[in-house]
N, CA, C and O of each residue as an XYZ file, in Angstrom:
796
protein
N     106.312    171.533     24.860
C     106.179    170.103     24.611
C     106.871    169.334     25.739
O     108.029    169.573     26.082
N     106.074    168.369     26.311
C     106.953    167.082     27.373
C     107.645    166.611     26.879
O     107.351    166.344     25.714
N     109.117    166.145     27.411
C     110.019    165.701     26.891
C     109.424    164.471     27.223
O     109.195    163.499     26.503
N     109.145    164.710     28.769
C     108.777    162.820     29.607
C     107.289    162.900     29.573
O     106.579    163.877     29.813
N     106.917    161.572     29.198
C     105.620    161.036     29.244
C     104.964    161.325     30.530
O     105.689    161.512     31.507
N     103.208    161.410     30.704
C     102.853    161.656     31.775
C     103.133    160.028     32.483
O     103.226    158.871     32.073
N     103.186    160.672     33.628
C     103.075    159.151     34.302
C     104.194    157.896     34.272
O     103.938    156.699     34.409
N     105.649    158.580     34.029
C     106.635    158.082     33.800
C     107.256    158.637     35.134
O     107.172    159.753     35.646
N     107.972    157.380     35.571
C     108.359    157.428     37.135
C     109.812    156.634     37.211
O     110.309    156.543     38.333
N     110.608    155.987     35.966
C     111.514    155.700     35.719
C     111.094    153.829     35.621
O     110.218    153.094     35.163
N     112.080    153.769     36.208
C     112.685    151.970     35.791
C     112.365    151.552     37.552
O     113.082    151.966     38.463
N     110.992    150.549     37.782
C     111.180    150.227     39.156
C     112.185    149.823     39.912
O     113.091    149.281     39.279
N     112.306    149.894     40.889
C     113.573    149.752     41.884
C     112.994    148.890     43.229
O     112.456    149.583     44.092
N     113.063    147.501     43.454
C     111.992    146.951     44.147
C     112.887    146.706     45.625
O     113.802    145.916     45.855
N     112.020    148.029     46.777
C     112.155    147.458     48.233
C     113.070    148.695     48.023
O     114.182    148.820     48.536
N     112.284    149.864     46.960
C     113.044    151.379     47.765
C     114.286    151.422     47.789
O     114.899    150.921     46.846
N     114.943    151.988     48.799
C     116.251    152.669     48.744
C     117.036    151.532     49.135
O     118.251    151.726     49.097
N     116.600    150.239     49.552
C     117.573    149.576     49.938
C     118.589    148.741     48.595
O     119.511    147.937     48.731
N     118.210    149.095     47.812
C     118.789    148.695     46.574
C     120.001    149.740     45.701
O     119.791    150.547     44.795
N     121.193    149.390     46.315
C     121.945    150.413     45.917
C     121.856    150.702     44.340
O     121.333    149.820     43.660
N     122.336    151.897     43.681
C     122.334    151.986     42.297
C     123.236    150.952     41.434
O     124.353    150.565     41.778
N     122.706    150.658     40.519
C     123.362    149.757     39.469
C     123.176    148.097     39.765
O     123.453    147.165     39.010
N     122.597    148.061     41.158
C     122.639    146.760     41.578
C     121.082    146.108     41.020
O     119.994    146.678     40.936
N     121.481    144.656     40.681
C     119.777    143.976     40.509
C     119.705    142.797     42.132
O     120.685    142.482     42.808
N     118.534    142.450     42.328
C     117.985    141.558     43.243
C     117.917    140.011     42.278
O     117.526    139.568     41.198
N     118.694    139.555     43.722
C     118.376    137.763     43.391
C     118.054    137.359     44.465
O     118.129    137.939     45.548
N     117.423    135.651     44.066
C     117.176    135.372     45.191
C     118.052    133.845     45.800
O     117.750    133.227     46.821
N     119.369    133.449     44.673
C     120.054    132.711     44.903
C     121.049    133.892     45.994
O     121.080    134.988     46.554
N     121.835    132.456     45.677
C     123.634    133.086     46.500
C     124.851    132.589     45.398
O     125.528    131.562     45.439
N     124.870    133.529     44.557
C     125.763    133.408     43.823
C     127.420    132.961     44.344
O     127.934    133.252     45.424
N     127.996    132.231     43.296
C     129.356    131.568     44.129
C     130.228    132.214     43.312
O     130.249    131.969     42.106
N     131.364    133.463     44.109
C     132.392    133.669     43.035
C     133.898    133.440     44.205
O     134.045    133.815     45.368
N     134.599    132.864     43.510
C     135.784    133.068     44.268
C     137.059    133.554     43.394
O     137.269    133.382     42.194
N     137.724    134.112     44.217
C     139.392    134.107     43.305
C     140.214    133.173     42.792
O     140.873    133.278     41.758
N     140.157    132.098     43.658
C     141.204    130.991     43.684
C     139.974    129.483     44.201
O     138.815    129.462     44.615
N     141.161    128.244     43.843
C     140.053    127.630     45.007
C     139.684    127.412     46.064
O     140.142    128.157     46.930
N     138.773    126.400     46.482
C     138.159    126.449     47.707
C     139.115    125.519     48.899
O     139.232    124.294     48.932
N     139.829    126.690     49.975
C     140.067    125.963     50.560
C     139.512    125.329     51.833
O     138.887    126.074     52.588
N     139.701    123.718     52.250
C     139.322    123.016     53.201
C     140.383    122.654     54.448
O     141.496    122.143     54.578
N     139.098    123.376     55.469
C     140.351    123.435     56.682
C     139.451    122.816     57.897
O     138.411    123.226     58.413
N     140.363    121.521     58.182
C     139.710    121.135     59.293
C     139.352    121.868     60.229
O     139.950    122.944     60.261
N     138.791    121.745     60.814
C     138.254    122.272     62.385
C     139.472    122.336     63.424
O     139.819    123.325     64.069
N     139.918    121.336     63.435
C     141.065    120.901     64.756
C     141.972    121.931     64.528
O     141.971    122.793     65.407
N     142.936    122.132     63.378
C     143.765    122.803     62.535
C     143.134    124.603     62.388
O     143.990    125.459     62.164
N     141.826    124.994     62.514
C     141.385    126.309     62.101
C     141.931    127.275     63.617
O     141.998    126.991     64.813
N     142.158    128.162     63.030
C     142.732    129.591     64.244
C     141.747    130.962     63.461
O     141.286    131.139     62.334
N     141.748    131.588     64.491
C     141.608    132.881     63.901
C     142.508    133.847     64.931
O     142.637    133.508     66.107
N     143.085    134.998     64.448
C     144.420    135.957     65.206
C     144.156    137.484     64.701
O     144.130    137.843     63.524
N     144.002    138.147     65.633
C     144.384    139.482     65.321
C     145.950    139.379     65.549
O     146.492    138.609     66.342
N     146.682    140.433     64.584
C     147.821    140.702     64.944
C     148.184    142.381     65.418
O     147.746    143.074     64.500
N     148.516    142.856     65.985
C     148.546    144.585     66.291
C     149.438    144.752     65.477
O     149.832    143.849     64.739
N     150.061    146.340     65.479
C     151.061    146.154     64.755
C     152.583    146.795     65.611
O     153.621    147.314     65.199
N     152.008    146.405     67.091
C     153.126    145.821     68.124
C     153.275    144.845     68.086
O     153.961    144.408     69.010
N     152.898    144.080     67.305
C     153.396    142.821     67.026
C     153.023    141.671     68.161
O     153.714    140.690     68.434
N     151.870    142.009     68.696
C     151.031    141.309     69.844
C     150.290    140.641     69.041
O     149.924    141.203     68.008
N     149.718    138.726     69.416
C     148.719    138.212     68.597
C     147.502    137.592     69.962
O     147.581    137.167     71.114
N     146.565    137.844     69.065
C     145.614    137.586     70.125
C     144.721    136.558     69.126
O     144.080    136.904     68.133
N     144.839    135.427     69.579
C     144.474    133.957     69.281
C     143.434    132.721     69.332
O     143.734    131.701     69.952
N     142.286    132.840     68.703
C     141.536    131.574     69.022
C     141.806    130.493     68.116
O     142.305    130.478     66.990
N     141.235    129.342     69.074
C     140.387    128.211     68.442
C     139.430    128.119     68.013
O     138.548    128.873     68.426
N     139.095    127.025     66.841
C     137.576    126.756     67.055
C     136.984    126.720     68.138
O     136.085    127.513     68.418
N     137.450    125.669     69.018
C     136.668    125.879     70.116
C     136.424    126.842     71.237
O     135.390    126.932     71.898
N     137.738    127.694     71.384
C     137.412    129.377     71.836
C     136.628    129.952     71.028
O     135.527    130.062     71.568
N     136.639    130.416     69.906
C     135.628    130.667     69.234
C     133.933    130.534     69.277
O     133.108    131.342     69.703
N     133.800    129.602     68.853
C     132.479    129.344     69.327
C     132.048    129.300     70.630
O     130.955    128.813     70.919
N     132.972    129.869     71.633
C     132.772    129.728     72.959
C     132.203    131.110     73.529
O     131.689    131.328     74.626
N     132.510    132.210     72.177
C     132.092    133.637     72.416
C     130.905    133.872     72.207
O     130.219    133.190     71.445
N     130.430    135.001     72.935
C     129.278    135.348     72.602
C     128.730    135.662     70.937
O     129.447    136.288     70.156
N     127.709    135.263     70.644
C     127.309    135.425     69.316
C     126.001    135.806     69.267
O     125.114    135.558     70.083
N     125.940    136.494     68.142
C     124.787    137.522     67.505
C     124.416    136.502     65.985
O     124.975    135.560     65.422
N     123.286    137.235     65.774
C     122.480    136.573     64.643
C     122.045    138.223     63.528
O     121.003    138.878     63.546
N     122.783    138.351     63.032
C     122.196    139.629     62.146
C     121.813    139.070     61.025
O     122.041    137.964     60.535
N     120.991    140.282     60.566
C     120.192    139.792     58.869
C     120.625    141.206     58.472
O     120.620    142.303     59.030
N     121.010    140.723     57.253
C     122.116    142.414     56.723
C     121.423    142.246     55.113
O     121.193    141.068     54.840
N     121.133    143.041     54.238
C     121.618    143.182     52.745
C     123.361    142.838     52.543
O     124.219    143.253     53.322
N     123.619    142.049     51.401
C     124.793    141.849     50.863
C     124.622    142.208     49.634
O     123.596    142.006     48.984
N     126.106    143.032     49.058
C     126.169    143.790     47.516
C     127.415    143.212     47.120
O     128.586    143.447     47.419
N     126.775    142.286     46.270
C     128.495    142.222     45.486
C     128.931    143.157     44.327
O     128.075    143.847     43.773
N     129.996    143.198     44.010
C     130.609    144.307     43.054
C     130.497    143.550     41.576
O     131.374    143.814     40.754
N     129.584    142.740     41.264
C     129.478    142.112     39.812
C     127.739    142.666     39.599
O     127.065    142.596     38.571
N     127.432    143.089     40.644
C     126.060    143.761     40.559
C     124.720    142.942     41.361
O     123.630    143.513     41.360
N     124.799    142.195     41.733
C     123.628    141.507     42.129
C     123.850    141.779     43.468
O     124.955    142.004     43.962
N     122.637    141.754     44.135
C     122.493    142.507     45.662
C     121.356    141.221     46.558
O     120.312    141.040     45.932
N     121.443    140.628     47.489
C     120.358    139.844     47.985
C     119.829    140.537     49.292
O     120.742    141.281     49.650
N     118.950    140.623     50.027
C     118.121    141.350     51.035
C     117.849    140.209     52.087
O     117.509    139.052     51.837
N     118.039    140.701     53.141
C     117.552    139.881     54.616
C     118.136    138.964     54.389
O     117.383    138.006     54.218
N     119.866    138.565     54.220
C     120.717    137.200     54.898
C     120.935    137.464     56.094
O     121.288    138.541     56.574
N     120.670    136.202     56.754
C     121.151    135.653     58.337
C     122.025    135.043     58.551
O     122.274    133.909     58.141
N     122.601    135.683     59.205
C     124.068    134.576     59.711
C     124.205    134.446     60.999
O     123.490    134.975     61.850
N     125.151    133.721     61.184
C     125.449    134.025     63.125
C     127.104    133.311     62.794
O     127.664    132.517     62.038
N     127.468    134.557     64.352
C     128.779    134.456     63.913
C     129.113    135.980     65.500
O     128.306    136.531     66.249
N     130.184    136.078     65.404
C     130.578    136.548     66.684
C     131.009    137.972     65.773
O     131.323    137.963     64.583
N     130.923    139.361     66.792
C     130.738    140.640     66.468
C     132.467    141.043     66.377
O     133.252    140.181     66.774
N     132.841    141.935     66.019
C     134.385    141.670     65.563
C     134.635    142.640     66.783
O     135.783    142.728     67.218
N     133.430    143.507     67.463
C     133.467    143.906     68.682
C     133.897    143.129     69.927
O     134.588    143.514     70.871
N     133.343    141.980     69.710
C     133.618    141.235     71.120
C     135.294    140.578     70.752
O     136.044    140.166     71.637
N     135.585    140.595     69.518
C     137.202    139.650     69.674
C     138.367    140.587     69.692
O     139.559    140.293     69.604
N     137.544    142.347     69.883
C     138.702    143.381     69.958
C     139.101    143.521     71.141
O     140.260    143.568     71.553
N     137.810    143.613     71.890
C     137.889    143.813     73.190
C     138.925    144.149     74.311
O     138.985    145.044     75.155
N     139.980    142.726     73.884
C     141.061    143.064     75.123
C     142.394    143.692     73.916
O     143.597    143.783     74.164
N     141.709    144.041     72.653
C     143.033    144.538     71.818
C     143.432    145.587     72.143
O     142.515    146.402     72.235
N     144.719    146.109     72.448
C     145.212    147.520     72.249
C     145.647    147.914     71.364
O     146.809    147.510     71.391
N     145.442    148.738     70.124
C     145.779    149.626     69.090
C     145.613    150.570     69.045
O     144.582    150.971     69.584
N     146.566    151.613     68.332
C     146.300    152.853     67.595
C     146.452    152.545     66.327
O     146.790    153.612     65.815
N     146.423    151.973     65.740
C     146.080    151.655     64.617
C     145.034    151.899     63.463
O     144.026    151.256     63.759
N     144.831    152.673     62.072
C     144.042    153.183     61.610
C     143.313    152.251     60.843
O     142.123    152.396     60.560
N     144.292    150.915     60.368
C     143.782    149.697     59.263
C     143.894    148.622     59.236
O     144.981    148.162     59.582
N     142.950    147.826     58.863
C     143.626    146.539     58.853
C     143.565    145.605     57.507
O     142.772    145.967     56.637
N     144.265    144.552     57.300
C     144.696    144.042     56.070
C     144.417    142.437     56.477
O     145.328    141.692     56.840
N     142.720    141.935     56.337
C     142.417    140.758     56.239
C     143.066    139.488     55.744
O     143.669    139.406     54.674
N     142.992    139.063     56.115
C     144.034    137.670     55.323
C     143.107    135.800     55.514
O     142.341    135.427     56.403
N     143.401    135.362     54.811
C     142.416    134.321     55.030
C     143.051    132.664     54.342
O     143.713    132.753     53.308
N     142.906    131.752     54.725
C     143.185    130.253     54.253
C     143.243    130.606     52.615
O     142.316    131.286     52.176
N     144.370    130.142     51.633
C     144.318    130.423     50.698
C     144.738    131.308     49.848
O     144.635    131.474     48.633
N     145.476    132.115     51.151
C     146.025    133.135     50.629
C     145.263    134.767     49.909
O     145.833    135.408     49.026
N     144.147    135.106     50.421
C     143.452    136.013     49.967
C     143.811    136.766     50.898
O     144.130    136.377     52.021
N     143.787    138.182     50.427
C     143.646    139.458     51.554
C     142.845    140.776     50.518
O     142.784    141.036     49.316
N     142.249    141.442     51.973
C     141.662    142.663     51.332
C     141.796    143.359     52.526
O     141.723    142.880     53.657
N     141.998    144.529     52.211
C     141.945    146.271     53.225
C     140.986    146.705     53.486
O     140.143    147.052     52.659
N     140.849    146.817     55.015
C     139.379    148.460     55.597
C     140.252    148.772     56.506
O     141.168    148.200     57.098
N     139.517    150.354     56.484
C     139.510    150.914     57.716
C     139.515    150.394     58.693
O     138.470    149.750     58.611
N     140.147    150.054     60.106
C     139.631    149.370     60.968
C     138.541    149.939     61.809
O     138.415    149.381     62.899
N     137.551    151.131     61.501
C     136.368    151.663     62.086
C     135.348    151.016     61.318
O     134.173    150.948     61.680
N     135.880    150.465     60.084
C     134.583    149.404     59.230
C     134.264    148.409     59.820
O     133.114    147.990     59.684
N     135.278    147.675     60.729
C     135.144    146.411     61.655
C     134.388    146.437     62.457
O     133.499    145.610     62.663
N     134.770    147.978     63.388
C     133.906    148.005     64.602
C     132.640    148.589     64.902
O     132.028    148.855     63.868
N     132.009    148.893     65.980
C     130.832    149.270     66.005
C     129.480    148.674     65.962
O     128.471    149.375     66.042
N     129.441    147.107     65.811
C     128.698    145.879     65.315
C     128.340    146.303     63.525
O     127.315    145.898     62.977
N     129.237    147.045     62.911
C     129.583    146.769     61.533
C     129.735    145.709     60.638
O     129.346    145.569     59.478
N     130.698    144.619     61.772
C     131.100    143.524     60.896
C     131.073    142.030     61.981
O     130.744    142.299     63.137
N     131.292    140.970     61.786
C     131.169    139.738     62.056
C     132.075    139.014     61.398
O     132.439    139.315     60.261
N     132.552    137.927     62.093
C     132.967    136.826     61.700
C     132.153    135.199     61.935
O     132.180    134.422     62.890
N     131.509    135.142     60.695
C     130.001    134.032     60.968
C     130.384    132.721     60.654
O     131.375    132.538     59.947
N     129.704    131.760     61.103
C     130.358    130.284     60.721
C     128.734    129.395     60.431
O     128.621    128.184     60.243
N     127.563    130.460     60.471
C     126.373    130.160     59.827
C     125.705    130.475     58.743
O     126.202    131.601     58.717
N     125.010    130.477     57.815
C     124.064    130.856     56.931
C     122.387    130.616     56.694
O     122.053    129.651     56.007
N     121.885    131.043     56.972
C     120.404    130.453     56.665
C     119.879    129.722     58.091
O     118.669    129.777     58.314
N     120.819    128.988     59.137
C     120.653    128.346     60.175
C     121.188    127.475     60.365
O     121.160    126.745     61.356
N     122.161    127.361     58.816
C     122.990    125.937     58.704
C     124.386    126.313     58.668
O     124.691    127.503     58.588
N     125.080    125.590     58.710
C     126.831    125.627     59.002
C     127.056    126.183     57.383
O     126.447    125.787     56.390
N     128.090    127.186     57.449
C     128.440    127.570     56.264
C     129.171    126.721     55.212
O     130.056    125.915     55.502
N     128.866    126.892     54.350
C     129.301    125.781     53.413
C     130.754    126.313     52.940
O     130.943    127.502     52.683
N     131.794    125.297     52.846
C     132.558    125.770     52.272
C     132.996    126.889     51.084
O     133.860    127.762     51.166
N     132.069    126.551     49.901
C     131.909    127.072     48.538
C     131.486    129.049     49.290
O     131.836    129.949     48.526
N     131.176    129.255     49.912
C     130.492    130.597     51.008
C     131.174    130.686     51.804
O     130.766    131.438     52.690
N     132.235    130.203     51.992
C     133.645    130.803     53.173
C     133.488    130.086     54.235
O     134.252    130.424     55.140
N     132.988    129.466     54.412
C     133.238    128.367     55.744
C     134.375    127.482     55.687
O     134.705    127.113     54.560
N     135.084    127.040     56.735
C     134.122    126.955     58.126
C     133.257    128.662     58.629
O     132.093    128.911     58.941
N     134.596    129.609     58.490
C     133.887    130.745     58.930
C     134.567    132.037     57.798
O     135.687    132.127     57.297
N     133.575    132.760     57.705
C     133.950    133.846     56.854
C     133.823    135.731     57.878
O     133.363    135.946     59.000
N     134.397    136.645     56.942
C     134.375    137.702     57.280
C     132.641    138.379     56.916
O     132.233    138.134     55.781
N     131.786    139.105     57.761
C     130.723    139.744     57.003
C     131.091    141.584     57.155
O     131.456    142.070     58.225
N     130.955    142.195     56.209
C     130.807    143.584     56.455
C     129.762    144.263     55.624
O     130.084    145.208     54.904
N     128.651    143.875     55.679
C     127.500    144.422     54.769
C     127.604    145.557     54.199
O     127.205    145.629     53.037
N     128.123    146.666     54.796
C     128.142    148.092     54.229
C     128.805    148.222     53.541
O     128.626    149.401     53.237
N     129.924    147.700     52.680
C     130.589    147.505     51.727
C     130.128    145.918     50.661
O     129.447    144.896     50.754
N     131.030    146.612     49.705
C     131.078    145.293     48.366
C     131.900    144.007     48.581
O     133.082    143.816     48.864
N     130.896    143.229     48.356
C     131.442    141.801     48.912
C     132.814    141.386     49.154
O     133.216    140.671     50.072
N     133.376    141.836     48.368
C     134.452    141.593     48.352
C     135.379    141.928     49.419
O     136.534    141.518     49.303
N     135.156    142.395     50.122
C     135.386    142.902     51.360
C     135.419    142.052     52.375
O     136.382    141.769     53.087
N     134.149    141.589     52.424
C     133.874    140.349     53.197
C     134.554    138.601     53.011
O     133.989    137.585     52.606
N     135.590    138.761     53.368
C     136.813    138.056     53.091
C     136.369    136.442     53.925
O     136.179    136.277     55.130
N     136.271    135.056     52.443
C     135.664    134.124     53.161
C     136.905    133.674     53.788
O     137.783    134.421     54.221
N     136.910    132.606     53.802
C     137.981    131.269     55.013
C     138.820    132.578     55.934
O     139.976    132.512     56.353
N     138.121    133.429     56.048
C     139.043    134.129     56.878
C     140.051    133.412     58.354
O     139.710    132.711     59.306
N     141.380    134.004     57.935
C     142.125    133.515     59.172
C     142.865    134.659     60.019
O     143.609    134.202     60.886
N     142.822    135.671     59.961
C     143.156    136.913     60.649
C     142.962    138.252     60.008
O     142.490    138.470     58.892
N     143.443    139.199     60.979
C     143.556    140.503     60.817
C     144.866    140.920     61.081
O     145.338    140.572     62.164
N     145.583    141.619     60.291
C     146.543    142.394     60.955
C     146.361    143.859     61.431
O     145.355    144.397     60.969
N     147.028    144.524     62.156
C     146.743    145.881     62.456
C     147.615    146.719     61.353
O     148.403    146.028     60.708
N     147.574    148.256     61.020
C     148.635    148.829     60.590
C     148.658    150.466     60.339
O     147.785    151.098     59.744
N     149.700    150.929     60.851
C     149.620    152.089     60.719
C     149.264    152.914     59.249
O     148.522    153.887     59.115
N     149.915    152.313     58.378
C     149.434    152.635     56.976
C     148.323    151.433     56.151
O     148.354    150.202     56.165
N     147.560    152.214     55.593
C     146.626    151.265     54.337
C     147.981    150.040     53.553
O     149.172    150.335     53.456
N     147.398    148.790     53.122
C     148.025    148.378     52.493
C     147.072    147.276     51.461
O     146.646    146.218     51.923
N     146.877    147.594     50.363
C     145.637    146.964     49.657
C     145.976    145.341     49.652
O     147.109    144.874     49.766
N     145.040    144.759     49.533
C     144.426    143.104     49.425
C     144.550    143.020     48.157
O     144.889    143.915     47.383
N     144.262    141.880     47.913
C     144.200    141.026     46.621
C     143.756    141.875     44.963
O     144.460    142.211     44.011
N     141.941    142.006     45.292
C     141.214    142.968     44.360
C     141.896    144.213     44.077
O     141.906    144.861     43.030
N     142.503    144.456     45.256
C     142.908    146.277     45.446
C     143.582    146.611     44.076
O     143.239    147.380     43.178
N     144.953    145.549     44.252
C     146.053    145.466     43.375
C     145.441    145.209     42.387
O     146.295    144.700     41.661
N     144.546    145.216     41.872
C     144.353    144.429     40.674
C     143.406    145.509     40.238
O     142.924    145.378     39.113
N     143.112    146.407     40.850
C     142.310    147.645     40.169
C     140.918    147.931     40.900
O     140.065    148.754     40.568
N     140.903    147.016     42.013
C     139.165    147.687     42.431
C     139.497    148.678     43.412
O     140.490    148.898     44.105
N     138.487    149.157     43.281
C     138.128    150.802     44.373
C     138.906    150.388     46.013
O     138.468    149.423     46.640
N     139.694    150.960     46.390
C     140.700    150.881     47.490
C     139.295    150.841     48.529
O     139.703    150.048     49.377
N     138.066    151.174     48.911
C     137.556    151.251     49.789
C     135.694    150.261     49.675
O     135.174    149.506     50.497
N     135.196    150.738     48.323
C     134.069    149.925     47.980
C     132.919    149.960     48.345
O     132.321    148.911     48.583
N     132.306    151.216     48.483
C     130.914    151.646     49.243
C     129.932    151.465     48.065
O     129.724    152.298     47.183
N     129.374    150.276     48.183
C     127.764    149.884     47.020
C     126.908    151.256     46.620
O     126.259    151.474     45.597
N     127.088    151.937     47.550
C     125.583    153.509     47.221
C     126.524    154.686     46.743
O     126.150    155.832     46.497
N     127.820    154.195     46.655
C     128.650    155.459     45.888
C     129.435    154.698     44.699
O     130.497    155.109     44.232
N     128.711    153.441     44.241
C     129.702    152.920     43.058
C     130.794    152.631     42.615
O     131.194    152.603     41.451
N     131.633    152.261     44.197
C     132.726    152.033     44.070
C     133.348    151.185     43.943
O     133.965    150.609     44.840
N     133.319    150.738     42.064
C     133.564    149.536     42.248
C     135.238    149.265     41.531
O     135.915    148.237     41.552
N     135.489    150.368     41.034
C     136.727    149.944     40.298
C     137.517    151.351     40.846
O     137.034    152.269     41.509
N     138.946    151.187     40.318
C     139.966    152.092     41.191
C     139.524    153.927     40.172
O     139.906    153.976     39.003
N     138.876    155.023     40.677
C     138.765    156.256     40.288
C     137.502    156.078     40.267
O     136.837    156.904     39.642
N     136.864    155.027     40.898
C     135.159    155.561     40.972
C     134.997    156.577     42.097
O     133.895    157.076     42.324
C-alpha cells in the first residue's frame, strides 16, 4: 500500500532553491527594529574601522560617497521567516574600505548609531560578501531601513546586517552583539536554520 499519494511532490517552494527552508516570500520590506530609529545628520555621520591595534581608519560622508561603489541585487532572509528576492542597493564593498587595513584579526563586532551591535567572522565581510549601502530600490535609504547607511550581508539572517551602522571593530576573540546575548544563533546561516542559540 502507498503511504504517499501518486503525484504528491510536497508543499511548493516558489523560485527553487533560492528559498531557504522555513522561510516564506514577500513582496513588501518588512520594518523590524530593536530600539528606535535613530536620526543622524549627514554633517555629523562617520563610519571607522577600528583594528585591534588600536588603529582607526575613518570616513566621512563625504569620503564615503567618494568611494567606489557597486550596485548588487542579493536575496535577504530575515530570522522571523520572511525572505524577499532580487533587492538592489548601492553602497560601497566592505572590500574597498579594508583595503589599506592591516589585521590579523579573526572577527569583528559591528556597532551602529543607537547603540546596536552584532558579531561575524571577519571573512563574512570580505570577498564582495558584504556592503555598506546608503541606497534601496534607487532611492536614498530611508531611515526606518537603516539609513542614512546600513550594513548588507545577504548570506546570513538579517540580523546581521546591522542598520545606522557606524563601525567595525577588529578582534582577536568572537564577542557577541546585541541578538547574540539574548539567545540567537552566534553565527546565523538561513539554509542551516540558524536561528536561535543550539540550532
Amino acid at each position: 500500500m502507498n503511504i504517499i499519494s501518486r503525484g504528491f511532490r510536497g508543499r511548493h517552494r516558489p523560485d527553487g532553491d533560492r528559498l531557504p527552508p522555513g522561510q516564506y516570500l514577500v513582496d513588501d520590506f518588512p520594518v523590524l527594529s530593536a530600539g528606535p530609529t535613530p536620526r543622524v545628520p549627514l554633517d555629523r555621520w562617520e563610519f571607522a574601522i577600528d583594528t585591534e591595534a588600536e588603529q582607526t581608519h575613518r570616513w566621512s560622508w563625504q569620503e564615503f560617497m567618494a568611494l567606489p561603489s557597486e550596485t548588487p541585487t542579493v536575496d535577504i532572509h530575515c530570522v522571523t521567516k520572511w525572505t524577499k528576492l532580487d533587492t538592489t542597493w548601492e553602497g560601497v564593498s566592505l572590500d574597498v574600505l579594508f583595503e589599506d587595513v592591516e589585521t590579523a584579526a579573526e572577527y569583528a563586532l559591528v556597532y551602529s548609531y543607537g547603540g546596536y551591535t552584532t558579531n561575524l567572522p571577519l571573512e563574512d565581510l570580505l570577498d564582495g560578501k558584504a556592503w555598506i549601502v546608503h541606497r534601496f530600490d534607487g532611492e536614498e535609504l530611508e531611515p526606518r531601513h537603516g539609513g542614512p547607511a546600513r550594513l548588507i550581508v545577504p548570506h546570513l539572517y538579517f540580523w546581521k546586517s546591522a542598520k545606522w551602522v557606524r563601525g567595525i571593530r577588529l578582534l582577536n576573540e568572537d564577542w557577541p552583539g546585541f541578538w547574540e546575548t539574548a539567545g540567537y544563533h552566534n553565527y546565523g546561516d538561513p539554509w542551516r536554520e540558524q536561528r536561535y542559540e543550539g540550532d
